[in-house]
N, C-alpha and C positions, 0 to 999 in steps of 0.2 A: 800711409797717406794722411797729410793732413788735411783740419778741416778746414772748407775754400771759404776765402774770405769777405767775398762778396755775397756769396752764399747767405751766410753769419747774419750780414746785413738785413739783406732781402727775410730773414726767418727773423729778426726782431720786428722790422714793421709789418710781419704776418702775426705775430704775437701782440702785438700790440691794437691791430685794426679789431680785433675778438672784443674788449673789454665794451662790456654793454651790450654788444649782441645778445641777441633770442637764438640759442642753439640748441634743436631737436637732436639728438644723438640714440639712435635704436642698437639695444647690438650692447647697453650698456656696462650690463654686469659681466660681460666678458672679458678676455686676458686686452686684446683691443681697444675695446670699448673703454675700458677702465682704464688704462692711459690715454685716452685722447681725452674723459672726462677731467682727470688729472689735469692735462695740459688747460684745458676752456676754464675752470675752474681758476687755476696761477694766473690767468692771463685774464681773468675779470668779466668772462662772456658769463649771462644768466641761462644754465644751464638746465634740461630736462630732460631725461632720460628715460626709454620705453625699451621693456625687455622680458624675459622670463628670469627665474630670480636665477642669481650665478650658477654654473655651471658644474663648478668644481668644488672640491671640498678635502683642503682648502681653497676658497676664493680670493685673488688679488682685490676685489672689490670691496672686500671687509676691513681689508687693510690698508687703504690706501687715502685715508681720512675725507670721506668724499662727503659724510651725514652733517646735513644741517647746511652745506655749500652748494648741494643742489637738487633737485627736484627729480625724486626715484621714481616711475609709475611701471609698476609692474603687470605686464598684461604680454600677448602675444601677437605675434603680428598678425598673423592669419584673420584676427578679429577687426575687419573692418571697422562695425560700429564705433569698439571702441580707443581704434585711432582716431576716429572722425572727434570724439567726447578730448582728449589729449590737443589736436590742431588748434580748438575751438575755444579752451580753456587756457593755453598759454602761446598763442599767435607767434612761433616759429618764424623767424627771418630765415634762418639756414637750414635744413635738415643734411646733415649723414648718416645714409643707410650703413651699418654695419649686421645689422640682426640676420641670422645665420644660422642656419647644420652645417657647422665648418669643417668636420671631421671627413675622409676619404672613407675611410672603415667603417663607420658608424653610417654612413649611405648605403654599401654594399646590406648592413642589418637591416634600414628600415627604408627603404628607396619611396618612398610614398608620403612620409614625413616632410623627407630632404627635400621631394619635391613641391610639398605642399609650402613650406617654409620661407624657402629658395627664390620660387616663382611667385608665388599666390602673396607672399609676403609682401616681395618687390610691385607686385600690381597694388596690395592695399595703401603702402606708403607713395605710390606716385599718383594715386587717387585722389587722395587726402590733399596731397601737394596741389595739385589740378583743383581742384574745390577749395582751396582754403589763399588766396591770394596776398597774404600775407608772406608767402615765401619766394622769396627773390635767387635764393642759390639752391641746387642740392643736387647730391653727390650718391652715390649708388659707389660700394666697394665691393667687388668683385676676385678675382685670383687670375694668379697669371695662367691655370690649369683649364680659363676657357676655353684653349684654345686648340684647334685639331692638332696632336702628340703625335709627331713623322719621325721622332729623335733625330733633330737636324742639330747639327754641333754650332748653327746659328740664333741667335736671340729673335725671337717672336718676331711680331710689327702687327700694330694696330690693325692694319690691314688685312692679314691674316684671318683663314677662315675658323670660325667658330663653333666647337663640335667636342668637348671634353668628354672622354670615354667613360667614367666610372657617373654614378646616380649625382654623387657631388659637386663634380667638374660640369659634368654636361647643364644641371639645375641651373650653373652659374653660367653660361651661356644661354642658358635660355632668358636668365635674369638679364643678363645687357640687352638680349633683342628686346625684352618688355620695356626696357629702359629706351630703346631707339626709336620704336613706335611709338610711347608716348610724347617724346620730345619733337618729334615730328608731327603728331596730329593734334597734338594741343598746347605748346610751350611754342608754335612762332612767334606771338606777339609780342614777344620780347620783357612779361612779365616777370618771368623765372627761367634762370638758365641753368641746364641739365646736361653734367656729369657722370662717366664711369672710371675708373682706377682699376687698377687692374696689376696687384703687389705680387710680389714674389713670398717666402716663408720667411717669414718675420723668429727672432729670437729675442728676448728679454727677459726680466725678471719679474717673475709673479704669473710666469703662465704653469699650472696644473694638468693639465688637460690630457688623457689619455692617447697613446699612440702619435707622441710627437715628441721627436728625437733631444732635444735637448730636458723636457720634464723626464724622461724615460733617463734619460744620464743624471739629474738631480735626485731623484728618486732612489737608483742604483747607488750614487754619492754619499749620501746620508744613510743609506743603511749597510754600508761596508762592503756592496756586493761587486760583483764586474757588471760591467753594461753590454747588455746585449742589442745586437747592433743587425738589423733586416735586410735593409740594404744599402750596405759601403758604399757600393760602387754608385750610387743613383747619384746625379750631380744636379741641384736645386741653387738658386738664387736667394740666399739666405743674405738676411739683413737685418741690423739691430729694429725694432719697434718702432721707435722714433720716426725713424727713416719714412716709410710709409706716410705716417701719424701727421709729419708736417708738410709731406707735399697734397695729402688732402687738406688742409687747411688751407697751404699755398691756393689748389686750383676752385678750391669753393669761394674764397676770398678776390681771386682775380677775376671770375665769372661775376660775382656779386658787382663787383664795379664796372664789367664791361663783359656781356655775353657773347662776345666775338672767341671768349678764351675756353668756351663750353665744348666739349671732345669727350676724345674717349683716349686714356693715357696710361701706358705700362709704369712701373715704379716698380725699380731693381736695382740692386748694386752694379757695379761695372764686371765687367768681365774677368776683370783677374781675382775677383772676389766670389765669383760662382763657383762654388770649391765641390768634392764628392762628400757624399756624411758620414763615410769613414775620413776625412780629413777634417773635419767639423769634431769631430769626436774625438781625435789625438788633439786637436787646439783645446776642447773641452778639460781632456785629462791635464796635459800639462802645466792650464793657469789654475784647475782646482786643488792639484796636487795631492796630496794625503796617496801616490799610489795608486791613486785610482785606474784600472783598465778596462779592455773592453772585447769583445769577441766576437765573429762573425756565425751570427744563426740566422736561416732563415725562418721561418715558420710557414711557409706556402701560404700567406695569407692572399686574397684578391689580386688582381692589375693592379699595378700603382707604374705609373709614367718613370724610365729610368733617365733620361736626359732633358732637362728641364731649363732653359734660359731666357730671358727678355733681351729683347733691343729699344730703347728707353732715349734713343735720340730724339723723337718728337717733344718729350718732358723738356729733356736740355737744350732745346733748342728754341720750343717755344717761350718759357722761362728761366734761363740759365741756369738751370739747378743740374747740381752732383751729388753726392751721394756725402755728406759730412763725416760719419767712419768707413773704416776698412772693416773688413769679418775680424780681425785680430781685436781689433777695438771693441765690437759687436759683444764679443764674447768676455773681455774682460770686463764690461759693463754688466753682462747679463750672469756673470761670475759672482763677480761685486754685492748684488741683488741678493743671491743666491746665499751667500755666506752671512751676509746681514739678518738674513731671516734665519739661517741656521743657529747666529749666536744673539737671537731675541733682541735684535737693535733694530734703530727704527727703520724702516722700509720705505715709507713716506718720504723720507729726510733723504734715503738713495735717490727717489724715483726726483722728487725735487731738484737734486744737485744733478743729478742727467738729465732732464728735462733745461735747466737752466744751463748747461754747457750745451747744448742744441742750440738754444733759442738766440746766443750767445748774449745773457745775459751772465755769464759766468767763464772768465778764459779759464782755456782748456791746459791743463796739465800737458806737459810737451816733455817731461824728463824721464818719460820711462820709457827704456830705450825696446821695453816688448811689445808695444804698440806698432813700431815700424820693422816687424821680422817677419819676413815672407813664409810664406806656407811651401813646406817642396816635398818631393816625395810622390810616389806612387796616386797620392788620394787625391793631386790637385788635378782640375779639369785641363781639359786643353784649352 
């Protein structure tokens, strides 16, 4: 698939209305967070970020040259006070919640956390927002996992009820209804308008993060070993980073100039790109090469959702937005990343040159003919 061309358009003056903006971004020093920082940053918005310090180790955030471009404050969200010290000291026009226990496993250990995190988080940052009127847009990012799992071989709809089975899914449903009562009992006067997103499993480079299928294959890559692989058969909504990354900018950006666009809005690849992660994983092997494979283990670990899809017609329809790559593309970008940082080059300079063929300030390579090879076999979804 190539990328739409109209699309292209509408994402440069999405890139471009950011410069000079006041952008809160929570959630910062994560695989997330640190590309969307990336992105507000190139694009000239005055940026400040509120977070616990990175995740991982290594962290994308250390390397993604972001020291001295914008304003780090390290703190947690659950501490009301000191969001309220953060609102009051750099008057946020936009806020994006990303701040998170993002992990499905890491809920089932500490479910008390997640939910303190999750919910209590989401209530402090829409507090802040509520109290501090300086902020005209904000965005609440959420997973497409809020939503009640029937494995229906159909994509979600907004409409759909709300009820995520594991501590982390359901948290994040709890997080949209905090998001819907407030915007209902204190955002009608048309001050600030209020957002949820609602992404599918994002792939890129510079995510670390334990128990997530593509770090878990990097990891296994770099140390010669096979990758072991939970569950092949589950079929997820995987999409490069970006993807996500510019349709919240999109929908905070179109709220900010008219609150009629303020929703609640899935963001997913199309369906022939909702592939199994055992076919995620044979795309993985064949653009890393060196050999690499991979083997089917379970580990009996927790639930985890096996058919997972969005229906993302409200995004395109209300906005005409598509989805700019294919998962083939996804991954040769998120490959790309990967070997950059294996052979000590700059990583910044990758995330730069993909960031700029997104935003389409930079045309897109159109001559590698493995960008347009379908996926077949066994692991693609129906």
């Amino acid at each position: 698939m190539g990328l739409n061309v109209e699309w292209t358009m509408d994402l440069k003056e999405i890139f471009e209305f950011y410069r000079g903006k006041k952008v809160l971004v929570t959630g910062h020093t994560g695989f997330k967070g640190t590309w969307l920082c990336r992105i507000l940053v190139n694009a000239g918005a005055e940026v400040t970020g509120y977070s616990l310090e990175p995740p991982t180790n290594p962290a994308l955030y250390h390397m993604a040259g972001l020291d001295g471009k914008m304003t780090s404050v390290i703190g947690d969200v659950r501490q009301l006070e000191r969001l309220k010290e953060v609102f009051r000291e750099f008057h946020p026009q936009i806020v994006l919640h990303l701040a998170a226990q993002p992990i499905v496993r890491d809920s089932y250990k500490d479910p008390v956390y997640t939910f303190e995190t999750n919910i209590m988080g989401t209530v402090n940052i829409l507090e802040c927002t509520r109290l501090f009127p300086c902020v005209r847009s904000f965005l609440n990012v959420t997973t497409d996992k809020v939503y009640e799992n029937m494995e229906w071989e159909y994509g979600y709809r907004e409409n759909d009820r709300l009820d995520g089975y594991d501590p982390y899914s359901n948290s994040k449903s709890c997080s949209e209804l905090v998001t819907h009562s407030y915007s209902r009992a204190f955002f009608t006067d048309g001050n600030c308008a209020v957002s949820t997103c609602r992404a599918g499993n994002v792939i890129g480079g510079g995510d670390f993060a334990n128990d997530r299928i593509i770090p878990d294959c990097v990891r296994a890559a770099l140390a010669g070993q096979e990758i072991i692989v939970r569950n092949p058969h589950s079929t997820r909504p995987y999409q490069h980073v970006l993807e996500p990354l510019a349709a919240y900018l999109m929908v905070a950006k179109m709220q900010y100039e008219n609150r009629d666009y303020a929703g609640y809005y899935n963001v997913g690849p199309d369906d022939k790109d909702c592939v199994a992660t055992g076919g995620l994983v044979d795309l993985f092997c064949e653009i890393w090469g060196d050999g690499v494979g991979w083997r089917d283990q379970s580990d009996g670990g927790p639930h985890e959702a096996n058919f997972l899809k969005l229906d993302c017609s409200k995004l395109k329809k209300t906005f005409g937005w598509h989805p700019a790559f294919d998962v083939r593309q996804a991954m040769e970008m998120t490959v790309a990343w990967y070997q950059a940082y294996r052979g000590k080059e700059s990583v910044t300079a990758v995330m730069d040159r993909q960031i700029a063929m997104m935003f389409g300030r930079e045309k897109r390579q159109r001559e590698s003919k493995q960008w347009h090879k379908p996926i077949t076999g066994i692991w693609q979804s129906s």
